[in-house]
C-alpha positions, 0 to 999 in steps of 0.5 A: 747625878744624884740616884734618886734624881727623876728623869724625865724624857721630853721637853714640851708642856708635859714634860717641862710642867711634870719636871718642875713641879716635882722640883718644885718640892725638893726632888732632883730632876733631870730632863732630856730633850733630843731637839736643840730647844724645848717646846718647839711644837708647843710654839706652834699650837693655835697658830702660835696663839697657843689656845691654852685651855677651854672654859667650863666644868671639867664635867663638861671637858670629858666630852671632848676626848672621845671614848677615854674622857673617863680615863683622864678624868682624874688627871682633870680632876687634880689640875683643872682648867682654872688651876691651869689658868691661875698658874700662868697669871701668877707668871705674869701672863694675862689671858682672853676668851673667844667667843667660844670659849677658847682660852689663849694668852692676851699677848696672842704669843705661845712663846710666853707660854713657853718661856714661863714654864722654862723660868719656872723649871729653871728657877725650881732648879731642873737640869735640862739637857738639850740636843740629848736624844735618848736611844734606848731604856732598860730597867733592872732591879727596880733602876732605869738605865737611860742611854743617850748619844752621849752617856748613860744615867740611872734613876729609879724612876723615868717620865715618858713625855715625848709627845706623839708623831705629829709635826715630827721637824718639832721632834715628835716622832714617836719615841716614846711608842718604842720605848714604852713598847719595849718595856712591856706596853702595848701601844695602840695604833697611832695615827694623824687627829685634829687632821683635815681631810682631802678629796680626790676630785674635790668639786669645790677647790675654787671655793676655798676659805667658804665656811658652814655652820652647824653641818651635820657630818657622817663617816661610812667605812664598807657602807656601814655608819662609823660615826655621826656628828655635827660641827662647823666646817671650811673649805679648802682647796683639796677637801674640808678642815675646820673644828668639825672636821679636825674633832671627826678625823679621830675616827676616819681612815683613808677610803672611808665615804664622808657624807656631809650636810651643808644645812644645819639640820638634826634631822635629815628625813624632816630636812628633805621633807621640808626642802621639797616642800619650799621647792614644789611649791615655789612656782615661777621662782628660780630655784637659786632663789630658793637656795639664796632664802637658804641663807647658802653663800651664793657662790656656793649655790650655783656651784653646787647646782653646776656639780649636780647638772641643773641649769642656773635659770630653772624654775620650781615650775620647771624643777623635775623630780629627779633633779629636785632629789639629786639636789636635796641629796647633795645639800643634806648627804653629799658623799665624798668618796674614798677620801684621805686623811692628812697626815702626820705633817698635818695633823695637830695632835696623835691619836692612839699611843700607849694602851690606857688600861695598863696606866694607873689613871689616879697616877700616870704610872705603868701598871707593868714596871714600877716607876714608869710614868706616861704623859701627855701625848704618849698615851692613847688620848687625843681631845678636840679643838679648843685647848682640850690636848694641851689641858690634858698634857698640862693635868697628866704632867701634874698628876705624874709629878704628885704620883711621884712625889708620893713614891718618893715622901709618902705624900702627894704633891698637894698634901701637906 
């Protein structure tokens, strides 16, 4: 192998994207993947519709990251969302967007995602070695040692690209965590995101695939608020999912209490005033008429009266005060106690990875050992629903590939 070949470890989108455009300018490349196939996690993403990436501004993407959008802002910044886009279509890969933005290729197959970027890698000239799990790395002298079940190659520069510990039968099992940790690096407790949550006793199983939009959602952990936002949500049958839920599990541990509004609302005091004002003043109206003008779905309505031990045939008239507070309470702060968060078989993407503030973010290269780079999900990054992960995955893997290719000509990748 050629001394000044770049080795990159892992074979998903940060990975295979970083490995060939380095190639792509003249750098030996070798990259390592320990599963029989490249990008195997990659085939599942978006229900194997692959939810590339997400329209708007990369401004507006910062948002979506939770408190480390200024960290990949550079990474962003170097390979946007339209560069992205602009790469697969001159692959031949036409693509749509949903109506909320979401961007997927128009075939609704992952796989043809993957299969461009590995005729890319291949056409660049990548070696790939599958069914080669790394085991350890060492760095001497400014040269990494790379030992696999089979060999040990050498290189003065090593690209971290295992992705997190999410969906492990993909070969997600957090590798690159060890690695990184046993060169110097502190990692970040890593945990399930994009996961849904599940409810002991759920009360609302038989309600499965019922949806809500807009519902304003709060996590409590020892009675103190950890976080509040608003979001579409699903029921399922052990608890909630959907794009609220999945963006919210970054910051929910198990046993915290979920509080959720079934009521679009932004404020829960002029929402409790204004339902008890429709309820004292609505006579001989049944109060499931009432709930039906809510615009609930009427399974729901009469579930969430059973759950709170009103008669289905009550009245307003007949509407005590105590019931009136029970119900309004359990459609605008339903508590859900003690619930837990899916777990690595569940979630979609890791939260927490190698600690960003010993990561050069104009570079992806460590701050502690000279050419180490980190991509992808290694890092401590996680993004919402709608494409914003493999974006990220995608725009770190370039930016690495330039950082290098400035350490090894003088010039980044997009200088000429």
């Amino acid at each position: 192998m050629n001394n000044s070949t770049t080795i990159i470890i892992g074979g998903g989108p940060a990975g295979l994207f970083c490995s060939l455009l380095l190639a792509k300018t003249g750098c030996p490349v070798l990259l390592l993947e320990k599963m029989h196939t490249c990008g195997r996690k990659l085939l599942i993403s978006g229900s194997g519709q692959c939810n590339l990436t997400h329209t708007g501004t990369i401004p507006s993407f910062l948002n979506h990251y939770g408190e480390h959008g200024k960290f990949i802002r550079s990474a962003l910044m170097h390979f946007p969302n339209h560069e992205l886009i602009r790469f697969f279509e001159e692959q031949g890969i036409e693509f749509t967007e949903n109506e909320e933005g979401k961007i997927f290729p128009k075939s609704g197959k992952s796989r043809d995602i993957l299969t461009a970027l590995l005729n890319e890698a291949d056409n660049a000239g990548v070696q790939i070695q599958v069914d080669e799990p790394v085991q350890k790395i060492t760095h001497h002298s400014d040269e990494f040692v790379v030992t696999t079940k089979l060999t040990e190659y050498y290189s003065p520069y090593v690209v971290l690209a295992t992705g997190g510990f999410t969906y492990p039968v993909t070969g997600s099992t957090g590798d690159g965590y060890l690695f990184a940790q046993e060169m110097g690096h502190k990692i970040i407790q890593p945990g399930p995101a994009l996961a849904p949550v599940y409810i002991p006793e759920f009360p609302f199983g038989e309600l499965s695939g019922i949806s809500f939009s807009g519902a304003r959602l709060s996590v409590f952990r020892d009675n103190k608020k950890m976080r509040e936002t608003t979001g579409d949500i699903l029921i399922t049958h052990k608890g909630l999912s959907g794009p609220g839920i999945l963006d919210l599990s970054r910051y929910i541990r198990d046993g915290d209490e979920l509080k959720v509004s079934f009521l679009p609302c932004q404020n829960s005091a002029n929402a409790r005033d204004e339902l008890t004002g429709y309820f004292s003043s609505g006579g001989i109206k049944q109060v499931k008429t009432i709930l039906s003008s809510l615009h609930l779905p009427e399974r729901f309505a009469r579930k969430i009266m059973e759950v709170a031990q009103i008669p289905s045939d009550i009245t307003c008239a007949q509407f005590s005060k105590q019931l009136r507070n029970r119900l309004i309470t359990f459609l605008l702060e339903y508590p859900f106690s003690d619930v837990r968060l899916g777990d690595q078989k569940d979630a979609m993407v890791t939260r927490g990875g190698i600690a960003l503030d010993e990561i050069k973010q104009d570079s992806m290269e460590s701050k502690i050992i000279q050419g180490l780079f980190c991509i992808g999900e290694t890092l401590d990054i996680d993004g919402d629903c709608g494409g914003y992960n493999l974006q990220a995955a995608f725009s770190t893997g370039a930016l690495a590939a330039s950082g290098i290719h400035k350490k090894i000509t003088g010039k980044k990748i997009s200088e000429k």
